[in-house]
C-alpha positions, 0 to 999 in steps of 0.5 A, spaced: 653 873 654 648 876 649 640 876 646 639 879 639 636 885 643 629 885 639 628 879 642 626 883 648 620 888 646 616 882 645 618 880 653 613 885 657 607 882 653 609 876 654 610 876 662 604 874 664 604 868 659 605 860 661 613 859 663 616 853 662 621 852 668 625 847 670 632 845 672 637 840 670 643 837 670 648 833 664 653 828 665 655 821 667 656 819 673 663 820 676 664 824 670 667 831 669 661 835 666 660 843 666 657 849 662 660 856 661 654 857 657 647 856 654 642 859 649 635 859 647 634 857 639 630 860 635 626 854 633 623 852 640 629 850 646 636 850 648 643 849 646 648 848 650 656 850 650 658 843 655 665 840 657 666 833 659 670 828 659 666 822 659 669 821 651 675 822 652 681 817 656 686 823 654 683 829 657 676 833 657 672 834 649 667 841 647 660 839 646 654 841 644 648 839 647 641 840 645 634 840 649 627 842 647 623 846 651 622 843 658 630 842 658 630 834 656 637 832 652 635 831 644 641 831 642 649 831 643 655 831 639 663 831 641 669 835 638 676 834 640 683 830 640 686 827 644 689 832 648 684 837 653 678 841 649 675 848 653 667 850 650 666 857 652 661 859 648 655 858 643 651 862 638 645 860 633 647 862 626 643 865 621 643 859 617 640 855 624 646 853 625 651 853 631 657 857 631 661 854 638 669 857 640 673 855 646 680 853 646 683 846 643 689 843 645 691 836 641 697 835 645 701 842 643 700 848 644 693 851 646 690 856 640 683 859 639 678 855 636 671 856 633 667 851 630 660 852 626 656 846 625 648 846 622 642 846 625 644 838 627 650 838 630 653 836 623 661 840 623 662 844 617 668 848 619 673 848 624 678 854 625 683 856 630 687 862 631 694 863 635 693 871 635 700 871 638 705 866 640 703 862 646 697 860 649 690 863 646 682 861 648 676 864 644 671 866 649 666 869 646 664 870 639 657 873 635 655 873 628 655 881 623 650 880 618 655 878 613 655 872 616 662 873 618 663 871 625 667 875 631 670 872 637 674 874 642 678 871 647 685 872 650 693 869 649 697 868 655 697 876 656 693 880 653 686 880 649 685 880 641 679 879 636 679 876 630 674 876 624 672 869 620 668 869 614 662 864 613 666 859 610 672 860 617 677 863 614 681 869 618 680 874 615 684 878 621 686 878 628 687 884 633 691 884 639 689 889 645 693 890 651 700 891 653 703 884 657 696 886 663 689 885 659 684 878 658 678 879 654 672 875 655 665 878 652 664 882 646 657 885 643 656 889 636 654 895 635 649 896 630 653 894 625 658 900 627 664 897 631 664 892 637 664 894 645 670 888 648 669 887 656 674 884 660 680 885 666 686 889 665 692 891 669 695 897 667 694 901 673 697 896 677 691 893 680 686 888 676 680 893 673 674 892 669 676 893 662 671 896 656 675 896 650 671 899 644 672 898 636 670 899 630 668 895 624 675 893 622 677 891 631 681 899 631 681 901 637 677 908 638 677 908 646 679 904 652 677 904 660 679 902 666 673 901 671 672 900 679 675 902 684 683 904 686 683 901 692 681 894 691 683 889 686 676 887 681 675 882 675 671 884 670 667 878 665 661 880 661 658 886 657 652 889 654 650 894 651 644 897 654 637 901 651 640 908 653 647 907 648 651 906 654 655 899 657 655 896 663 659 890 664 660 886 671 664 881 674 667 881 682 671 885 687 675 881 692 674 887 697 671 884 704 671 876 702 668 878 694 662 882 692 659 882 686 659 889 681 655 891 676 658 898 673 654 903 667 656 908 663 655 913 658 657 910 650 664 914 651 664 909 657 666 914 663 662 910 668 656 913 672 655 908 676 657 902 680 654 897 684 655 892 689 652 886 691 653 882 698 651 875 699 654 875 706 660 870 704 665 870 697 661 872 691 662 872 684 658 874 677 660 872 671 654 874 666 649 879 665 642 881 661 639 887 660 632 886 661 626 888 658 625 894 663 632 897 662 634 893 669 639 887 669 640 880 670 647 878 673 648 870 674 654 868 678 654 865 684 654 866 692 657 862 698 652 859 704 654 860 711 656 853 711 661 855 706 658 852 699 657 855 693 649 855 689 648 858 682 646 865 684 640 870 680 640 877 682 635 882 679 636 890 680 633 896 676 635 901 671 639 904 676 643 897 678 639 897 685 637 891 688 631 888 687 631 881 688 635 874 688 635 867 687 639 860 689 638 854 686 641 849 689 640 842 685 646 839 688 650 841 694 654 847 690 653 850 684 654 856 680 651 860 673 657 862 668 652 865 663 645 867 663 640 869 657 634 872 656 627 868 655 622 869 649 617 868 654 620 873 660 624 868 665 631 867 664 636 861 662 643 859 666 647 855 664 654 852 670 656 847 674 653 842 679 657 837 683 654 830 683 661 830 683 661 835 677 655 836 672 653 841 667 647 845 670 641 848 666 636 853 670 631 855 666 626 860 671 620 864 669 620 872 669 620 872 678 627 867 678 622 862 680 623 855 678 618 848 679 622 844 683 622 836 682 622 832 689 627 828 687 632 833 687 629 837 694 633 836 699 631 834 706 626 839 710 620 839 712 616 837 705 617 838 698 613 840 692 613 838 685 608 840 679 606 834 674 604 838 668 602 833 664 596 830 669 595 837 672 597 835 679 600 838 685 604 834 689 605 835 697 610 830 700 612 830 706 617 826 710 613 824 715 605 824 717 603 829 722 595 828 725 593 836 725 597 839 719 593 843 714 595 845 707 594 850 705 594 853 697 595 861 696 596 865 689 602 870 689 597 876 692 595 870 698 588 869 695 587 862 698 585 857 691 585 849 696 586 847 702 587 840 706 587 837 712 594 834 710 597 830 716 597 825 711 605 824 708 603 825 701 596 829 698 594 831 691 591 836 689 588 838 682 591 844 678 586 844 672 582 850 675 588 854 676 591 859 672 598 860 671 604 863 675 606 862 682 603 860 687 605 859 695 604 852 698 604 853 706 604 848 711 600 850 716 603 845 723 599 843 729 603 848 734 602 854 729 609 854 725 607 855 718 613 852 712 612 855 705 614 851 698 613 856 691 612 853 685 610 855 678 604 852 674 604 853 667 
């Protein structure tokens, strides 16, 4: 939902690097586990806003779940009552801890909460906020360097902000709206005020929603973006290098597109973009990326009517450049995607197995390493072993007359076997890092090809 932005001028001397990728998911089996959001932390790592469960017989827990870099759980800790808890997002502090919000329960009415904890989980406080009478989520939430923390988030009809000190107490809250907005994503300015991302209603149709701040949460402007024929949901922003905004979220015209919308720092829009993955798709976050384009995660519905977490990348000008699924289990979906120190992204959502939390980590071209025991069926798959320097060939059956054949990203050939056995291994001590093609070459000439990232 957002990266310190002087994160990413570093990101372009780093692309060429090596980029740990992986994919994992989170929660026992039979269990109810999702994300709705996942960071990289400063010392190595990530740490995860993370629904479940497992450790409650009333209803669902917040957690915070930490891995280090190749996405391995280090550790995890729960926060709840006995009634229904939601984590929606995470933010590292300045003091290397955590600051997680969401929305608690405890068997009443819902209220607004934010929990700050140290660098191991360890609470240190925990505040709740009932901005009005009601229901009330906080969904996102950044720190100002006083150390104060903003969040925002939405009561039954309408967006507030509201402002802690370090130490949680409120200092204010502000509502927005008039009976018709939510409010999910929030960015500061610089230390001049802050930009809120939403949905609103106040044109009798559902509109992207920017609703810009000052430093005490007054509002100085408010816009309604999209279109006038069709109904949109908005949910994330960003600031963007040319003192602009975009914000993105989803139409429900022609079954669903995913929409990105950029404007000028006044928020009149310049453009917007839509992306069809051919069935009901939605996204729910964005980065600005290195080069002034985008990243959105959501997710896209398959010809069969299943969903998968879904990456797109597009240029300055929102135009599309390329997508990525990562289909680990049979459906999936991204809720929220972070730029990385070494270039690729982090997306954290949902897989079903039947329900787990889901963490993607690519590298800068949305790639990812796949392991063969979450493949599924085809004709081969291929895993990196990392840590013997092997590239593993398995297929499904041997095939007397198959060839393997091991190109880079330009196509150059780096090995070949004669691969008609049902597995063979191929050293990688020699290869330098990226991506690269395995291709099955078939006796009938048909040729099928895996990538996969060494580092």
């Amino acid at each position: 939902m957002k990266i310190i932005f002087t994160l990413l001028i570093a990101l372009a001397t780093n692309l060429l690097s090596a980029q740990i990728t992986f994919q994992h998911t989170f929660g026992p089996a039979g269990g109810f586990d999702y994300s709705l959001c996942g960071i990289p932390v400063s010392t190595g790592g990530y740490i995860m806003a993370m629904n479940s469960d497992d450790n409650s017989t009333d209803g669902q827990d917040m957690v915070m779940l930490r891995t280090d870099l190749y996405g391995v759980e280090t550790w995890r800790v729960y926060f709840g009552s006995p009634g229904w808890e939601i984590a929606t997002d995470i933010i590292e502090t300045s003091d290397g801890g955590f600051a997680m919000c969401g929305s608690w329960n405890g068997l009443g009415s819902d209220s607004a909460v934010v929990i700050k904890t140290d660098a191991s989980g360890n609470l240190q406080w925990l505040t709740k906020i009932i901005p009005e009478p009601g229901r009330a989520v906080a969904h996102d939430l950044v720190q100002i360097q006083d150390g104060s923390i903003l969040v925002t988030g939405f009561t039954t009809s309408n967006g507030f902000l509201a402002k802690l000190d370090a130490t949680g107490n409120l200092a204010w809250q502000k509502i927005y709206g008039n009976d018709d907005g939510v409010l999910f994503a929030i960015q500061e300015m610089n230390g001049n005020g802050f930009i809120l991302g939403g949905t609103t209603a106040a044109n009798g149709t559902a509109d992207f929603w920017l609703v810009r701040t000052d430093a005490n949460g007054d509002t100085l402007w408010t816009k309604a973006l999209g279109t006038t024929i069709d109904e949109e949901e908005g949910y994330d922003v960003c600031t963007t290098q040319d003192g602009g905004f975009a914000i993105c979220g989803y139409q429900y015209q022609s079954g669903g597109d995913a929409v990105l919308i950029k404007t000028n720092s006044s928020g009149t829009q310049q453009w917007m973009e839509t992306y069809d993955g051919g069935g009901w798709e939605q996204c729910h976050s964005l980065a600005e990326t290195w080069d002034g384009g985008f990243a959105l995660a959501g997710r896209k519905e398959n010809p069969s009517n299943v969903n998968h977490m879904w990456l797109i990348r597009t240029d300055a000008s929102g135009s599309f450049m390329w997508d990525r699924t990562y289909p680990m289990n049979s459906v999936s979906g991204g809720d929220n995607i972070e730029n990385c120190p070494d270039g690729g992204f982090l997306i954290a959502g949902s897989a079903s197995n039947p329900s787990d939390a889901y963490l993607v980590k690519t590298e800068s071209a949305g790639w990812v390493s796949v392991p063969e025991s979450t493949m599924p069926d085809g004709d081969f798959t291929v895993f990196a072993d990392q840590t013997n320097a092997l590239l593993l060939v398995r297929f499904n059956e041997a095939l007397p007359g198959r060839r393997i054949r091991i190109t880079d990203i330009q196509g150059k050939e780096v090995a070949n076997d004669a691969g008609g056995e049902m597995l063979s291994t191929f050293s990688t001590v020699e290869l330098a890092s990226g991506m690269y093609v395995v291709s099955a070459v078939n006796p009938d000439g048909t040729i099928v090809s895996r990538k996969v990232a060494l580092h």
